[in-house]
Structure formats: structure tokens, C-alpha cells
N, C-alpha and C positions, 0 to 999 in steps of 0.2 A: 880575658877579664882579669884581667894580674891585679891582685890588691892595690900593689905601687903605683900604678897607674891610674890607679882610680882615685888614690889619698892624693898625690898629685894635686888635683880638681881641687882641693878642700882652702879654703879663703881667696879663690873668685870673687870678682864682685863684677855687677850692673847695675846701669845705673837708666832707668824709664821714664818718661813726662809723658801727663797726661792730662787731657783738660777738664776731667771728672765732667762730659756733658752732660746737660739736663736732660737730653732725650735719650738716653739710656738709662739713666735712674727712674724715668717714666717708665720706660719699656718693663724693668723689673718687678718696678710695682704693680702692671698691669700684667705682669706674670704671674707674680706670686697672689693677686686678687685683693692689692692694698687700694682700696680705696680713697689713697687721701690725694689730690693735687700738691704735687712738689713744684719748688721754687729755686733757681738760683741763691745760694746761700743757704739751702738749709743744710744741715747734719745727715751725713752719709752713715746711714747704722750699720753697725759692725757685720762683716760678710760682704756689705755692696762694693766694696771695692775690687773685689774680684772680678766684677764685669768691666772692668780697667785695667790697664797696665797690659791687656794681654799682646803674644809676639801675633805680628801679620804674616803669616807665611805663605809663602805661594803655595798651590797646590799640590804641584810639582817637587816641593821638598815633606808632603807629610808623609809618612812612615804606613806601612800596612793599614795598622790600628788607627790611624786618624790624625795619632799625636804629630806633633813635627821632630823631624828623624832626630837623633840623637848626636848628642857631642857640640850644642851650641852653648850653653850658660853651662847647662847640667853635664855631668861627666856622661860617657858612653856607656853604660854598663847594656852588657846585651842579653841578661836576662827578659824574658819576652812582655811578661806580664808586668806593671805597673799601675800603682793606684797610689791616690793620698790617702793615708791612713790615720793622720793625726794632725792638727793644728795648735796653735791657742794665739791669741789679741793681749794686748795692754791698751788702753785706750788710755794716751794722755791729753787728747783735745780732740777736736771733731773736723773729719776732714770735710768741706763745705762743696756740696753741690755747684758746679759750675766755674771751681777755681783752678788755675792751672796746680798741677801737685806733682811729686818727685818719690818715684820708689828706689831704696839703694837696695840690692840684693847681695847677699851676703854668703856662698857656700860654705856653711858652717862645719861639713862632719860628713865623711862615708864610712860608713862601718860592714863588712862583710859578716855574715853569720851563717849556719845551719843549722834549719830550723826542719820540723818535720816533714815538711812536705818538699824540702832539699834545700840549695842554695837562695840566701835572703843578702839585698843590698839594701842596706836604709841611709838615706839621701836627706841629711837635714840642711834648711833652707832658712835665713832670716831675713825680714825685710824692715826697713824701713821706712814711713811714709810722711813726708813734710809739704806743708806748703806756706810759704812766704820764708822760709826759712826754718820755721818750726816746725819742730816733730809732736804729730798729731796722731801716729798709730806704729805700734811695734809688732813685728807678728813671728811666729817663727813654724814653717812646715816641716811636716815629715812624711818623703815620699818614701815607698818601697817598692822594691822589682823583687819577682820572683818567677820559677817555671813555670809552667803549663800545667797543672794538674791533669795526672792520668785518670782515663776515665769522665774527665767531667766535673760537671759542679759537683761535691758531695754532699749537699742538703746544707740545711739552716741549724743548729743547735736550739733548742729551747731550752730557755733562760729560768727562773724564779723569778717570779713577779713581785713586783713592789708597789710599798703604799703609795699614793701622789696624792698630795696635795692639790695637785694642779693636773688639769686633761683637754685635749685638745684634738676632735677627730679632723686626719686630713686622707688626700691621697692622692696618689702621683700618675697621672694618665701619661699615654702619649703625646699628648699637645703640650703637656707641663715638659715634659724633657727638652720637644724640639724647642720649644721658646728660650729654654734657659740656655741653651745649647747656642741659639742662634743670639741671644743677647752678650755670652761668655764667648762668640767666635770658637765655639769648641767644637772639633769635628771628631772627636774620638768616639768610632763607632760601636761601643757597647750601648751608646744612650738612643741609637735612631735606627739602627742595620741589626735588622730582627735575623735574618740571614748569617750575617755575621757570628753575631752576639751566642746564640743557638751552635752553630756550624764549627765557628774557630775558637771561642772563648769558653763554650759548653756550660752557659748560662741557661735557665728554660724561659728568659727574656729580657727585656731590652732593662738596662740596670741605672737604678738613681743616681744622680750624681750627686757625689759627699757633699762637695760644697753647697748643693743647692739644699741640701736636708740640715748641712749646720746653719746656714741663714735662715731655716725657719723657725730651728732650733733657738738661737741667740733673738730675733724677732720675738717668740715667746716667752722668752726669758725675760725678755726687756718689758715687758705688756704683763704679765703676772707680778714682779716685784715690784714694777711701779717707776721707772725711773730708766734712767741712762748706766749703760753697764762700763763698767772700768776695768773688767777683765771678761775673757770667754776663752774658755779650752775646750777642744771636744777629740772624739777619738772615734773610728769607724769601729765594728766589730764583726757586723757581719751583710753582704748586699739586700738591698730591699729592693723589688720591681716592678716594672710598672703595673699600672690599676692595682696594684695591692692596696686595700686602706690598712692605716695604720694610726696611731695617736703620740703625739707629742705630750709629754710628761714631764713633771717634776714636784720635787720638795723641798721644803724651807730647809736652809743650813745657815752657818754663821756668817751675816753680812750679804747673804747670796742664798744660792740654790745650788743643788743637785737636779739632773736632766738628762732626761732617753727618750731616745724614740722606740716603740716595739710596735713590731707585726701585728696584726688581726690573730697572728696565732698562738703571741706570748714568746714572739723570740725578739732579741734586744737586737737594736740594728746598730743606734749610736750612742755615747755616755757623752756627758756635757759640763762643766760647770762654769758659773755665772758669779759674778762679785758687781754688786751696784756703789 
């Protein structure tokens, strides 16, 4: 895992088409328990695009863990462990239900670090999404890899709790995983292989997926302030699992809000902010 080789990788591009179908933006709605009938044409809200664009891989090339093996857009790095840790949106138009769209992928940045618990690679990612020609959504990730932790999961930190404005109880079963999982084409076995998850990853279960907790996140964000958001950032902190309940939060700030999700037990899982 020679540094060089991994900076290498850094301003790659890809380039995706997709036809944002309607029956997948159904499917999610009927995931997430939105009750409204979507249409060709309407406004894809920030986060649903994730259920698009993703690679088809045969089965045959995924990796242990589920992901698909390494060294295709993303550089190789062969630290074991990986997860998104951090995101954020610009929303300059709205990308529409049912239109063909274009993602450009951008490998912005590998950075090696040592961080406590040993070697840290963090994988920033930018995208861009247009359709007819315009750009209608700017996003940029941040993945990390790191080793195995010995021993196991080490627990959850508990946090100081904060005022909210705003409260929202939800909770994430097993059927919520496998649906997101099977709408996102994601077979990455922390979210469905209780065997797994327990056994090789030393989880005490099957663990949420980021993405699906910042779409609920940026969802009520959007649904408290009242309006269409024009930016969303958020940042993991610590795993939440399944049938945990847990409550969606936030407070008025300037133009927008502040936003977290915390446990049943007062630990912060994700930080958020929103700009309408």
C-alpha cells in the first residue's frame, strides 16, 4: 500500500448514465414509509440519487465483504475495513424523476494518516450530476479504510445531549436494511449476514447504512424548515443497529439548521447541516 501509488489514482474520472426510473424512486419511498404517489417529472430529494448510478457487478467479482473488489474507479488500498464517513450536496436544480441524467466522478484526494487505532486512508470522491446538459447537483464523498479492530467492536461513546427544536422518533429493523440494500444493489454484508457482521467485522449486529440514515436525515430537514434544501452535509460518527430506536433531531441556525441522529441511549450516531 505505497502512498505513490495510491496519490497516483487521485483526478480519475467516470463518467455514468442513468435513467433516474420511476420505479425505483417508488421502491424507496415505499421503503422509507413515504406515502406520497411519485410521477415522472417530479424532484428527486437530496440523497435519492444514490439508488442510481450504482456499478452492476457480477457476483463473481464482489470482494469478501460484499463490496465489488478493489482497483476499479477507486484506488486499491487494501486496508480491510471501509465505510463513508462523511458526505455534503449543493443542490443547484433538481434532478427529475424519470430523465435520463449523467454522473461525472471525480477522484479528488488520497491522504494516508495514523490515527489511533493504526493506519487511516481517506478517499475523497466528487460528483457531478446533470441532465440535459445542466448541472443540477454537486456532491462530494468521503470514504475511509482502516484495519480490523482488535478485539471487536469497542462500544458506543455517549455524547451530551442537546436542545432540539425539532424530534422525530424512527427505527431501523431488518426489513428496512434488506430493502435499502436491495433498492441501492448493495450487497455489502454488514447490513444483512448477522453471521458475518458478528463473526468477521465484530459488530453485536447487522449495522445501518450511512447513506440510508442521511436520506432520512436531509428528508427531515427538508419537512421541518419548510422548503427545498440548497445544501446538505453530514458526517457518520458513530454505527447505529438494527431495531435500535432512535430519533432524528435538529435546531434552527442561520438560513438552515443543525441535525443528529442519537440512540435510544444518548449516543450521537450522525451530525448534519441543512441550508434551504
Amino acid at each position: 500500500m505505497g502512498d505513490g501509488a495510491l496519490e497516483d489514482w487521485v483526478g480519475r474520472t467516470e463518467t455514468v448514465e442513468d435513467d433516474l426510473r420511476l420505479e425505483n424512486a417508488r421502491r424507496l419511498a415505499a421503503t422509507l414509509n413515504i406515502g406520497v404517489e411519485l410521477k415522472g417529472g417530479d424532484p428527486l430529494p437530496p440523497g435519492w440519487q444514490w439508488i442510481y448510478f450504482n456499478p452492476v457487478v457480477a457476483s463473481s467479482e464482489l470482494d469478501v465483504d460484499g463490496h465489488p473488489k478493489r482497483g476499479g474507479f477507486l484506488p486499491p488500498v487494501t486496508l480491510p475495513r471501509r465505510m463513508w464517513a462523511a458526505g455534503a450536496m449543493t443542490m443547484e436544480g433538481a434532478l427529475e424523476i424519470g430523465r435520463p441524467a449523467t454522473r461525472l466522478s471525480t477522484l479528488e484526494d488520497v491522504v494516508s494518516k495514523e490515527g489511533k487505532s493504526g493506519p487511516l486512508v481517506f478517499v475523497t470522491v466528487g460528483h457531478i450530476y446533470s441532465q440535459g446538459g445542466d448541472v443540477c447537483l454537486r456532491e462530494r464523498q468521503e470514504i475511509v479504510y482502516r484495519e480490523a479492530p482488535e478485539g471487536g467492536f469497542p462500544g458506543r461513546r455517549k455524547t451530551e445531549s442537546k436542545e432540539a427544536d425539532w424530534q422525530e422518533l424512527s427505527v431501523a429493523d431488518e426489513v428496512l436494511l434488506f430493502r435499502y440494500s436491495a433498492v441501492t444493489f448493495n450487497a455489502h454484508r454488514i447490513h444483512h449476514d448477522l453471521a458475518y457482521v458478528r463473526d468477521i467485522e465484530g459488530y453485536p449486529g447487522l449495522v445501518v447504512h450511512g447513506p440510508l440514515m442521511a436520506t432520512q436525515l436531509a428528508g427531515f430537514a427538508a419537512r421541518v424548515l419548510g422548503g427545498a434544501l440548497r445544501s446538505f452535509s453530514f458526517r457518520a460518527v458513530q454505527p447505529l443497529f438494527a431495531g435500535e430506536t432512535y430519533e432524528l433531531k435538529g435546531c434552527a441556525a442561520a438560513s438552515g439548521g443543525r441535525f443528529w441522529i442519537e440512540s435510544a441511549e444518548g449516543h450521537e450516531i450522525m451530525t448534519a447541516q441543512a441550508e434551504t
